[in-house]
C-alpha positions in Angstrom: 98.5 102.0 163.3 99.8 102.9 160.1 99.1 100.3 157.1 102.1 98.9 154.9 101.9 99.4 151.3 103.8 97.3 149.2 104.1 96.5 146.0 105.5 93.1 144.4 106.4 93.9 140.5 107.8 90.9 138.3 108.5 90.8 134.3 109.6 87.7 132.8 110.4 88.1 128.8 110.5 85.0 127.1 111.8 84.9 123.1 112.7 81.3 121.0 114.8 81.6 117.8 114.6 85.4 116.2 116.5 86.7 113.1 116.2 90.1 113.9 114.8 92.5 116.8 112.5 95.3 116.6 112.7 98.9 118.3 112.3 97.9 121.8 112.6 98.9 125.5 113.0 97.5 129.1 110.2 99.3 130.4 108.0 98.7 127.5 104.7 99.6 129.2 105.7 103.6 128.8 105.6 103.1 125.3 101.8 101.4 124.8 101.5 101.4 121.1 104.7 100.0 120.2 104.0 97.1 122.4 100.3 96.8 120.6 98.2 98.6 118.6 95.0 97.9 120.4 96.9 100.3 123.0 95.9 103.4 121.2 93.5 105.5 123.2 93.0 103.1 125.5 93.7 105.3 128.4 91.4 107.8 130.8 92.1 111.5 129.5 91.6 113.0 125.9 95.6 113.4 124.8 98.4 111.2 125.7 102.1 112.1 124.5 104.9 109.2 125.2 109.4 109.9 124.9 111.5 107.3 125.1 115.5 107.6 124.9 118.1 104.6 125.3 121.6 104.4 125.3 123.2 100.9 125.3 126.9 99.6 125.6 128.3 102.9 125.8 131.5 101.8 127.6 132.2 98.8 124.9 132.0 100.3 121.7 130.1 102.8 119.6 127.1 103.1 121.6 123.8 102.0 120.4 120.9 104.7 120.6 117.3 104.4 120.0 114.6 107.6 120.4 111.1 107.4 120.4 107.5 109.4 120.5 104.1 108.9 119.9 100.7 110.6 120.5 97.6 109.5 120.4 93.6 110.5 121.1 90.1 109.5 121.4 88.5 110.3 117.9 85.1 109.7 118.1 83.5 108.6 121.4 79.5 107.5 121.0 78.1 106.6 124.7 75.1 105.0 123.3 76.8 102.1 121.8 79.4 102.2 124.3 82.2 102.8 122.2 85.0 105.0 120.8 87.7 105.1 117.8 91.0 106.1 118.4 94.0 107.0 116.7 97.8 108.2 117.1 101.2 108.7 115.5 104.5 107.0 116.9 107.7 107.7 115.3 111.1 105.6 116.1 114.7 106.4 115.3 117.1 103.7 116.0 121.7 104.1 115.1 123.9 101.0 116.2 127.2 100.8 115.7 130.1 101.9 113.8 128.3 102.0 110.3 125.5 103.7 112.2 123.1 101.2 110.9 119.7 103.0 111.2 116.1 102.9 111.6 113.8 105.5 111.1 109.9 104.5 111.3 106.9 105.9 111.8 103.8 104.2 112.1 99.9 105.2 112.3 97.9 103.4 115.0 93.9 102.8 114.5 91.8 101.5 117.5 88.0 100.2 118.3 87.3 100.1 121.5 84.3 98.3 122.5 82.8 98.5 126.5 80.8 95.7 127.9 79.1 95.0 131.3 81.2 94.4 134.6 83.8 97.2 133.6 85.2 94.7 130.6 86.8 96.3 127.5 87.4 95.2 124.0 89.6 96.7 122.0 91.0 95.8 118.0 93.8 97.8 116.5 95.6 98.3 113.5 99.2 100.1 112.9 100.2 100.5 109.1 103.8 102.7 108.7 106.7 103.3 107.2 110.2 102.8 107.6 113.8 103.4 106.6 117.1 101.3 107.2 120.2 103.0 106.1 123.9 102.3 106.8 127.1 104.8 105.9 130.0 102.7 104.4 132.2 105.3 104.7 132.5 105.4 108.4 133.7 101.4 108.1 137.6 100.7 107.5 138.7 97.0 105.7 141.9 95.0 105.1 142.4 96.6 101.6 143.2 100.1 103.2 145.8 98.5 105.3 149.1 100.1 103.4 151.7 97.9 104.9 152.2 100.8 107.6 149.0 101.6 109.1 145.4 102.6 108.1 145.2 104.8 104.8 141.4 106.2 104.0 142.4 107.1 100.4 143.3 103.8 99.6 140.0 101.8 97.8 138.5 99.4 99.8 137.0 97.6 96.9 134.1 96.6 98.3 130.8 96.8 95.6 127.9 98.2 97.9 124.5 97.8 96.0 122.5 100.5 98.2 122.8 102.7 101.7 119.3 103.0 102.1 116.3 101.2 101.3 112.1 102.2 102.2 109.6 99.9 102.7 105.9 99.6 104.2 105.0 97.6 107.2 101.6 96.5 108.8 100.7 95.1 112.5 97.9 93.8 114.0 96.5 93.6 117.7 94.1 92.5 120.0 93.3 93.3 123.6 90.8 92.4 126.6 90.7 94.2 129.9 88.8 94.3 132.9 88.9 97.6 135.2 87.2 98.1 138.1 89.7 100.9 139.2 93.0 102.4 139.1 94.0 99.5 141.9 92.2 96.6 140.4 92.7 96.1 136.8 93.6 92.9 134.7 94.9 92.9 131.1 95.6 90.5 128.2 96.4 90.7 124.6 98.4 89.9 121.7 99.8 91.9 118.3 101.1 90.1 115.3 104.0 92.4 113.6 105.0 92.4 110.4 102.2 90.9 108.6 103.3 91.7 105.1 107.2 90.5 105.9 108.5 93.5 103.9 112.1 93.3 101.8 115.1 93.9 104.2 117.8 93.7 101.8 120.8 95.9 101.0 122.2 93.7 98.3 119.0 93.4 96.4 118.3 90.6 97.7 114.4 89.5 97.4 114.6 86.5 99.7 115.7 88.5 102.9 112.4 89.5 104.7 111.3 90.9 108.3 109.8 87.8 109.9 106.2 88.5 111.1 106.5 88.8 115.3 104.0 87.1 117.6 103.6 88.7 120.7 101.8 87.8 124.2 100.6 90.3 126.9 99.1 90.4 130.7 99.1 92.9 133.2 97.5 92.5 137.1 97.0 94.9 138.9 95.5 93.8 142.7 94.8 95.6 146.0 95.2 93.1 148.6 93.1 94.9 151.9 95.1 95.4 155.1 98.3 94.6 152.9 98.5 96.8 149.9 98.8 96.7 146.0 100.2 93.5 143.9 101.6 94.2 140.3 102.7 92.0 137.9 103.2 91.9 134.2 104.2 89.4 131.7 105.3 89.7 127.7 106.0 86.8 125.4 107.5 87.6 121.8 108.6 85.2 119.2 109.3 84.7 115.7 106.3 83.6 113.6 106.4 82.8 110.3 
C-alpha cells in the first residue's frame, strides 16, 4: 500500500494603517533577506543566489514592475564555539506607473549565527543600504497642455518640480530563532524592524516627509505527520511602527 503525501500550506498577511509599502513579493520566502536580515547565511550550502521578477496590473494601466537579486555566504564558520558570520548583497529595482516612479536599492546584509543544544539556532542580523527614488515629469501630461483642441506637448505645463531624484541611506534590523531537526521537521520565528533611521522621502524638499520604520512578524512550521505526510504552514505580520 502506497502512503499519501500531502501537504496543507496556508499564509495569512495581516497589515494595520501604512503610509507607504516596501519592495515586496507574494511568495516572499524565495527572497530570505528582504523578508529579514537574520536570513543571511542561514541556509545548508556555502553560496546562495536569489531572482525575483513581478509584473502587476498589466491589463489596467502602465504596468508596475519590480526585479530583484541577492547573494549571500557563510563568512567565517568556527565549530568550536558553534558559530558562523555571514554576509550578502541584495539589490532591488522597482518602476510604477506612468511617471515611472522608481526605486533602486541595494542593501548589505550582516549575520551571527549562534547554534545551541537540541538542533536550536540563534541568529542576529543587520542590513545597512542605499537607495534611490526618481520620477520623470516629462512622461506625465496636465490640464495646461490642453490647447482647446486636443493634447499639445510643447505647450508649458507650469508645474515648478523641486527634484527628480533624491539618495538616501537606510538601516534594518532583525532577529530570528529556529529549531531543525531536519529538512521535514523545522520551526521558525522572528522579527525585523525596517527603517530605523526613517530617512527623508521628499521630492519637494520637504523635511517632514519620512519612511516610517516597519515592524515585522515571522513563523514557519514545517511537520511530518507519520502514516500521513508533511504539514506546512507559514505566517507574516507587517505594520507601521513609529
Amino acid at each position: 500500500m502506497k502512503q499519501i503525501v500531502v501537504v496543507l500550506c496556508f499564509v495569512f498577511c495581516g497589515s494595520i494603517y501604512l503610509n507607504a509599502q516596501d519592495i515586496h513579493y507574494t511568495q516572499y520566502f524565495a527572497g530570505p533577506i528582504n523578508l529579514n536580515s537574520a536570513y543571511t547565511s542561514f541556509y545548508k550550502g556555502t553560496q546562495r543566489y536569489t531572482l525575483q521578477n513581478k509584473t502587476q496590473w498589466r491589463s489596467v494601466t502602465v504596468p508596475f514592475k519590480t526585479l530583484s537579486a541577492s547573494f549571500d555566504m557563510p563568512i567565517k564558520k568556527r565549530n568550536i564555539k558553534r558559530d558562523m558570520f555571514g554576509g550578502g548583497i541584495s539589490v532591488n529595482n522597482d518602476q510604477a506607473g506612468d511617471s515611472k516612479f522608481g526605486t533602486t536599492q541595494m542593501n548589505f546584509s550582516f549575520s551571527y549565527i549562534r547554534a545551541f543544544k537540541n538542533y536550536q539556532y540563534i541568529s542576529v542580523g543587520v542590513q545597512p543600504g542605499i537607495a534611490q527614488r526618481k520620477i520623470d515629469y516629462t512622461a506625465l501630461y496636465f490640464d495646461n497642455q490642453w490647447d482647446g483642441y486636443s493634447y499639445n506637448p510643447a505647450l508649458s505645463n507650469n508645474e515648478h518640480f523641486s527634484k527628480e531624484k533624491f539618495f538616501f541611506f537606510d538601516f534594518s534590523v532583525g532577529l530570528l530563532w529556529a529549531k531543525i531537526k531536519d529538512k521535514n521537521n523545522a520551526i521558525e520565528a522572528g522579527m525585523a524592524l525596517s527603517h530605523l533611521n526613517k530617512p527623508k522621502q521628499s521630492l519637494f524638499n520637504n523635511k517632514d516627509i519620512r519612511l516610517d520604520q516597519k515592524f515585522l512578524a515571522h513563523f514557519n512550521l514545517k511537520k511530518e505527520i507519520r502514516k500521513f505526510g508533511n504539514m506546512s504552514g507559514c505566517f507574516v505580520y507587517a505594520t507601521r511602527y513609529i
